[in-house]
C-alpha positions as CSV (number, residue, x, y, z in Angstrom):
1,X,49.3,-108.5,-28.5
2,X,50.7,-111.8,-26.6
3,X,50.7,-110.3,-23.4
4,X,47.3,-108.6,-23.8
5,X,46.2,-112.1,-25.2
6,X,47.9,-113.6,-22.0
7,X,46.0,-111.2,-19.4
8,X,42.6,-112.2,-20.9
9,X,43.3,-115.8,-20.4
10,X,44.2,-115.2,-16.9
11,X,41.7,-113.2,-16.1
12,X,39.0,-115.9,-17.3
13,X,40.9,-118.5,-15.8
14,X,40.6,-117.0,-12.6
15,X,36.9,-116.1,-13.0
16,X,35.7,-119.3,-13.9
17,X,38.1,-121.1,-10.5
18,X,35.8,-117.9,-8.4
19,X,32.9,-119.5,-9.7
20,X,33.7,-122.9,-9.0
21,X,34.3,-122.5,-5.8
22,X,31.4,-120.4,-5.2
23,X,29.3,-123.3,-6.9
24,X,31.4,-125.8,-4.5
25,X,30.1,-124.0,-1.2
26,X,26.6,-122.8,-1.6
27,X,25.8,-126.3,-3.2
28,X,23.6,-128.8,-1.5
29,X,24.2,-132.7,-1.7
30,X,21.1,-134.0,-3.0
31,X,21.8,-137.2,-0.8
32,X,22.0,-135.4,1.9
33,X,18.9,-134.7,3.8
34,X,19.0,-132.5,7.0
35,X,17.2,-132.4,9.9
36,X,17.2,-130.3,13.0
37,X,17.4,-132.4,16.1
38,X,17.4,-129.7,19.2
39,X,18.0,-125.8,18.8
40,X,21.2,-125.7,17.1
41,X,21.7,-129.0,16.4
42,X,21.0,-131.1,13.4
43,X,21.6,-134.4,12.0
44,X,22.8,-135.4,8.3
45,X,21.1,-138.5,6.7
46,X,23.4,-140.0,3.9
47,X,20.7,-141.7,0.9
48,X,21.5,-144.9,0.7
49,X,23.5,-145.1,3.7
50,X,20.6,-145.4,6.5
51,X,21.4,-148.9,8.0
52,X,25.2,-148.6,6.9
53,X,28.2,-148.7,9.4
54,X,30.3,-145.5,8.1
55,X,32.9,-143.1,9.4
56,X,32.5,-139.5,9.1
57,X,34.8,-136.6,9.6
58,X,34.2,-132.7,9.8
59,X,36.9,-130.2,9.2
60,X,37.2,-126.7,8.9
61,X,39.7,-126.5,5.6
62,X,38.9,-128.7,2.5
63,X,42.5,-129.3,2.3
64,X,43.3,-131.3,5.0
65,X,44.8,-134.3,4.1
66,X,43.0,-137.9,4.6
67,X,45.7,-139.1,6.8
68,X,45.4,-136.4,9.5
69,X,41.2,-136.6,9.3
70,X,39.5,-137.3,13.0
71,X,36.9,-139.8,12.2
72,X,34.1,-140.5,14.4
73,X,32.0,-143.4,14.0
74,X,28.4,-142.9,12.4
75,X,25.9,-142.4,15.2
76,X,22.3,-143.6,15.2
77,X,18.9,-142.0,15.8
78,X,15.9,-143.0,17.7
79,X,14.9,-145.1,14.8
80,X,18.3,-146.8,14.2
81,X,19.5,-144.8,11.5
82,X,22.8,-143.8,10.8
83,X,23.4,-140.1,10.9
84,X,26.1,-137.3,11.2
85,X,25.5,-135.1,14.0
86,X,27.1,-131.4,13.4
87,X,26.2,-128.1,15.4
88,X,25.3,-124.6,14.3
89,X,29.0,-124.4,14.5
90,X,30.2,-126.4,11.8
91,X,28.2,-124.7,9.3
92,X,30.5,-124.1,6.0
93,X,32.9,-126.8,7.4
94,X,33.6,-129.9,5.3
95,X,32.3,-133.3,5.2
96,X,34.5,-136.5,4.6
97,X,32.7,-140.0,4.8
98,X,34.6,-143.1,4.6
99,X,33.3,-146.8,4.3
100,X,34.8,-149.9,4.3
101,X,38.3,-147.7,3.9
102,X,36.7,-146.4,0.6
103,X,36.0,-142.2,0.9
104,X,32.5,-141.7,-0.4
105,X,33.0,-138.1,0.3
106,X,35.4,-136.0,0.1
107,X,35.5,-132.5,1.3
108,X,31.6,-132.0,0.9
109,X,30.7,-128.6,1.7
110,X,28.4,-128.4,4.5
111,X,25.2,-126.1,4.1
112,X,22.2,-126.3,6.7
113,X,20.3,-123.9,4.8
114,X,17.8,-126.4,3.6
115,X,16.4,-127.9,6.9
116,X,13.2,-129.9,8.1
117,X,12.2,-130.0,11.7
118,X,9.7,-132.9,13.5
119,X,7.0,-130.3,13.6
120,X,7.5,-129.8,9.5
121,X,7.4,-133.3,8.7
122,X,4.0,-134.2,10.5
123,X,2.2,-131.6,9.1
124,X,2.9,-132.8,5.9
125,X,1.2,-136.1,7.0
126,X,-1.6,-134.3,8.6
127,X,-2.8,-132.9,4.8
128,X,-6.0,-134.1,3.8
129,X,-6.7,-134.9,7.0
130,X,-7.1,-130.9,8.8
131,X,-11.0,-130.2,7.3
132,X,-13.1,-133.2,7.8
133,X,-15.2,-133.5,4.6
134,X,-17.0,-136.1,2.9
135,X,-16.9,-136.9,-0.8
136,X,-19.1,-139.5,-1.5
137,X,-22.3,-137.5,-1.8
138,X,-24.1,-136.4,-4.9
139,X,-26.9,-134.1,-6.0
140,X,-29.3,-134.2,-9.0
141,X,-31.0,-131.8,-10.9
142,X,-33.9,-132.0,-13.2
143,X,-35.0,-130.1,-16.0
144,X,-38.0,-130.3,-18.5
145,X,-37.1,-130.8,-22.3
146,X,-39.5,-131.5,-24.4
147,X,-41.4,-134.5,-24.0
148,X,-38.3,-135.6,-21.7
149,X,-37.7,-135.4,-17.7
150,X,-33.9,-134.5,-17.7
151,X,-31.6,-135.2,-14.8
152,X,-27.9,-134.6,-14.2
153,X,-26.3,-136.0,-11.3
154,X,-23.0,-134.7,-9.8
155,X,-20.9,-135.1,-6.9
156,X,-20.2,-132.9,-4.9
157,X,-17.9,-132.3,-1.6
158,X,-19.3,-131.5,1.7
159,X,-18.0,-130.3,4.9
160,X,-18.5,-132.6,8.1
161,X,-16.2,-129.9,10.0
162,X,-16.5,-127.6,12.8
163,X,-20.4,-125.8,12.1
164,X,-21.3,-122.0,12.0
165,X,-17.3,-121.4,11.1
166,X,-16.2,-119.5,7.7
167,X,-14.9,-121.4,5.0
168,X,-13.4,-120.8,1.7
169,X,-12.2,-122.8,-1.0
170,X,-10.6,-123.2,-4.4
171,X,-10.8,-125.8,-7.4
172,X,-8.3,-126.5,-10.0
173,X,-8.7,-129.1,-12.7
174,X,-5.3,-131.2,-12.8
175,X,-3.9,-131.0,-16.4
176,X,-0.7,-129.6,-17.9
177,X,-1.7,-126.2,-17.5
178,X,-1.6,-126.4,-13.6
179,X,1.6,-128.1,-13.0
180,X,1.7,-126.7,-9.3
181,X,-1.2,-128.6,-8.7
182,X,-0.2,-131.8,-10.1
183,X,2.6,-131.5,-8.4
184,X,0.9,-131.6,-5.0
185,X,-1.2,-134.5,-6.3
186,X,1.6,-136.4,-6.8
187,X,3.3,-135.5,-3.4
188,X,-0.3,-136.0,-2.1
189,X,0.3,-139.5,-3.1
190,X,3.4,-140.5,-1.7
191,X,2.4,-139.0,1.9
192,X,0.8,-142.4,3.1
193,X,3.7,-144.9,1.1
194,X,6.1,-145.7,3.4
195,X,9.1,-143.5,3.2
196,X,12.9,-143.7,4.9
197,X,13.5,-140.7,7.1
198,X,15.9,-139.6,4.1
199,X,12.7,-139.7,1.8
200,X,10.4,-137.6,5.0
201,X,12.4,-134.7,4.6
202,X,13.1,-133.9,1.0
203,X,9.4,-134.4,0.7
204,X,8.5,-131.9,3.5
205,X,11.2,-129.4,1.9
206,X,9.4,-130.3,-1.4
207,X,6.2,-129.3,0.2
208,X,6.6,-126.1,2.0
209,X,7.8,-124.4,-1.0
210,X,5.2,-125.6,-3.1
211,X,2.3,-125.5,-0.5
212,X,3.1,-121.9,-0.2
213,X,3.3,-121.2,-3.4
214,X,-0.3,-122.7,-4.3
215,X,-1.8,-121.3,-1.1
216,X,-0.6,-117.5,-2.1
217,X,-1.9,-118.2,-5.3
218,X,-5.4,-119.2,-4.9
219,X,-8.7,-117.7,-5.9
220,X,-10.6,-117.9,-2.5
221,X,-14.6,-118.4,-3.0
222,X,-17.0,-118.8,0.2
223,X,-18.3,-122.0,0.6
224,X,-22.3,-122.0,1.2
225,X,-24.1,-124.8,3.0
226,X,-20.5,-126.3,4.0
227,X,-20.7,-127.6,0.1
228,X,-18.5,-127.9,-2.8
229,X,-19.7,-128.5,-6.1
230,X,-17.8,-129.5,-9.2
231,X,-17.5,-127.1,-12.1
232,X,-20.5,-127.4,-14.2
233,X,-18.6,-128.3,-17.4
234,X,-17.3,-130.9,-15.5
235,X,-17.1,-134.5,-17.3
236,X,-17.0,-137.7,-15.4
237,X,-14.2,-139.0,-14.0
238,X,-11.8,-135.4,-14.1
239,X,-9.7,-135.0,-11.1
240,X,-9.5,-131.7,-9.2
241,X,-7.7,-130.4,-6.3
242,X,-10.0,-128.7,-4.1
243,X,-7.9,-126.3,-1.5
244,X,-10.0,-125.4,1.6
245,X,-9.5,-122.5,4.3
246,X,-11.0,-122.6,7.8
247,X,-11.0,-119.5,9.7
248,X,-11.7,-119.6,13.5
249,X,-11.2,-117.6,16.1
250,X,-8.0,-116.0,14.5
251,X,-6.3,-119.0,13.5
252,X,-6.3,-120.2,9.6
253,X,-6.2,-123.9,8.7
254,X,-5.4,-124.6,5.1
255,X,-6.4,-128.1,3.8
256,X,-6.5,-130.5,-0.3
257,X,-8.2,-132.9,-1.4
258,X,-8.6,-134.6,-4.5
259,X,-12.2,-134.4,-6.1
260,X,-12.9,-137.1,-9.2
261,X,-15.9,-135.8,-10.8
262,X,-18.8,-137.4,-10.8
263,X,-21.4,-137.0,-13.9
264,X,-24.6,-139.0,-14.9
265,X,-27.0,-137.7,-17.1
266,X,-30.7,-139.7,-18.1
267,X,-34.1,-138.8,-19.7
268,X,-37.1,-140.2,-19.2
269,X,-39.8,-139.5,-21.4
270,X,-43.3,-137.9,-20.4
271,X,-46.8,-140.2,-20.6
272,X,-49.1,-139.1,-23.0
273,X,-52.3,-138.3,-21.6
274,X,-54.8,-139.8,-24.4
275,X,-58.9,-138.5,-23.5
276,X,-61.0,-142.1,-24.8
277,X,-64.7,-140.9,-25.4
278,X,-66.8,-144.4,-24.2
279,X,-70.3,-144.7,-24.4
280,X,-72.3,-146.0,-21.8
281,X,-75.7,-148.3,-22.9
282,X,-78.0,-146.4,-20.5
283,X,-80.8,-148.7,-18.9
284,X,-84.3,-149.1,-20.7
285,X,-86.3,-146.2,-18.8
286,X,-90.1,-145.3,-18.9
287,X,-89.7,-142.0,-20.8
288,X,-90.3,-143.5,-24.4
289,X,-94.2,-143.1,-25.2
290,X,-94.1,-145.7,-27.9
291,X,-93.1,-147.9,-24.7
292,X,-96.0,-146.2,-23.3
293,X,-98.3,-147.8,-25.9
294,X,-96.9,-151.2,-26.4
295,X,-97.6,-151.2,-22.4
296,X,-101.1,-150.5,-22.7
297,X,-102.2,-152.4,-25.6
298,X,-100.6,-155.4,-23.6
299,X,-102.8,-154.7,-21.0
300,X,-106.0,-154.5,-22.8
301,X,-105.1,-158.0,-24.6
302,X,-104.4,-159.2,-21.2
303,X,-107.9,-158.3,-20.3
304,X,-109.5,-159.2,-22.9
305,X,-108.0,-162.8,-22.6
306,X,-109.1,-163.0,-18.9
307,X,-112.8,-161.6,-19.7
308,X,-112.6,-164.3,-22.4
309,X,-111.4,-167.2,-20.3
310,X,-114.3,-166.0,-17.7
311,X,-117.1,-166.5,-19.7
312,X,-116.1,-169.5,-21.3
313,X,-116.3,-170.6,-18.0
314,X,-119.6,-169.9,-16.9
315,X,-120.8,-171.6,-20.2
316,X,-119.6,-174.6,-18.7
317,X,-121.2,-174.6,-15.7
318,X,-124.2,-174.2,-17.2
């Protein structure tokens, strides 16, 4: 029962040391960042070792011991920072860095599979910037309710790009439920903050993966009139990403932005029309007879007077 017991142990023993050391080599430093240089060659930045003086030394056992290491002295890029340069070569070799006679690392197993190239790294500065649109313009709709006039207004996105070119696109509110998509936001953000080179290429690594993995995942929609519009349930002031695709001649140009939505809503109400009835004092006309009367017995007093006033003159010449 011992020895059975005994076997067991071993056995487990020597599993978990397999594992280990199969953890140990296909790991990656996170404060290592790598970069490929030329075809085949690639340089290591240390995080928090950029404008250090360091030693570094590259062997092809991890048990070689310190004393017999070849170091070489940290060389610089074009920018001044310190780096490790290593060739296809020395792929699964180890890595020993020493500082101020203090070893930093020892026997770091040396994996290129995770690398950035210039071409990577200013594409991720280019997004946003690949579809030229303009988000500052709105549009407003009115409708009739009641005694009310009704208008919504709400932003929209337009395309100042290439014209007569197909276009497709793809909105996603930014919540919780659509962590890929905050995600990008939030890498969205940091792509104009200054960054160390160290910085550049984790956050292109971080992006390719998850660029593609949006990209392949999106619900194309054709764009009409080179226009966007927000979701109608839309509130004011929600954030969306907004993916675009431009398609011309063959090639496919994939593009974000961030869309805060813009919602103002107003009713004015209707004038009542009121019809007033007035009535108009219509000038003294002719067309009475009684007027006709009164006229004429004024008249016959009038002559009657003058006839009078006549003969009371002759009387007095006489």
């Amino acid at each position: 029962m011992k020895k059975i017991s005994s076997k067991i142990l071993m056995f487990l023993v020597t599993v978990m040391i397999i594992l280990g050391l199969n953890t140990s080599v296909n790991a990656t430093a996170e404060d290592m960042a790598v970069l490929e240089s030329t075809k085949g060659n690639y340089l290591i930045y240390l995080d928090g070792h950029l404008n250090d003086n360091y030693y570094y030394a590259i062997e092809k056992s991890a048990n070689v011991l310190e004393e017999d290491l070849n170091w070489i002295t940290a060389k610089e890029d074009t920018n001044g920072n310190k780096v490790i340069e290593i060739t296809s070569e020395q792929e699964n070799s180890y890595l020993w860095v020493k500082q101020n006679d203090n070893i930093i690392k020892k026997a770091e197993p040396i994996k290129i599979s995770k690398v950035s190239t210039k071409t990577e790294i200013n594409e991720v500065k280019t997004l946003t910037n690949r579809i030229k649109v303009d988000a500052t313009q709105t549009i407003t709709e009115e409708t009739r309710e009641e005694n009310a006039i009704k208008k919504v207004t709400q932003g929209i996105l337009k395309i100042t790009d290439d014209a007569n070119v197909k276009y497709s696109y793809d909105v996603v509110i930014l919540n919780n439920e659509n962590k890929k998509c905050q995600e990008l936001n939030n890498l969205m953000n940091k792509i104009n903050k200054d960054m160390n080179m160290f910085e550049t290429i984790k956050l292109s690594q971080e992006y390719e993966v998850l660029w593609n993995d949006i990209i392949a995942n999106a619900k194309w929609k054709d764009v009409t009139n080179s226009t966007v519009t927000q979701p109608v349930d839309a509130e004011n002031g929600t954030q969306y990403v907004v993916l675009l695709k431009k398609e011309l001649n063959g090639t496919t140009t994939y593009d974000a932005q961030v869309l805060t939505s813009k919602k103002e809503t107003s009713k004015d109400g209707l004038k009542e029309v009121v019809k007033k009835e007035t009535k108009s004092n219509l000038p003294v006309t002719f067309d009475n007879p009684i007027l006709f009367v009164i006229l004429g017995i004024t008249i016959v007093a009038i002559i009657i007077i003058a006839l009078r006033i006549r003969k009371i003159s002759k009387k007095n010449e006489k």
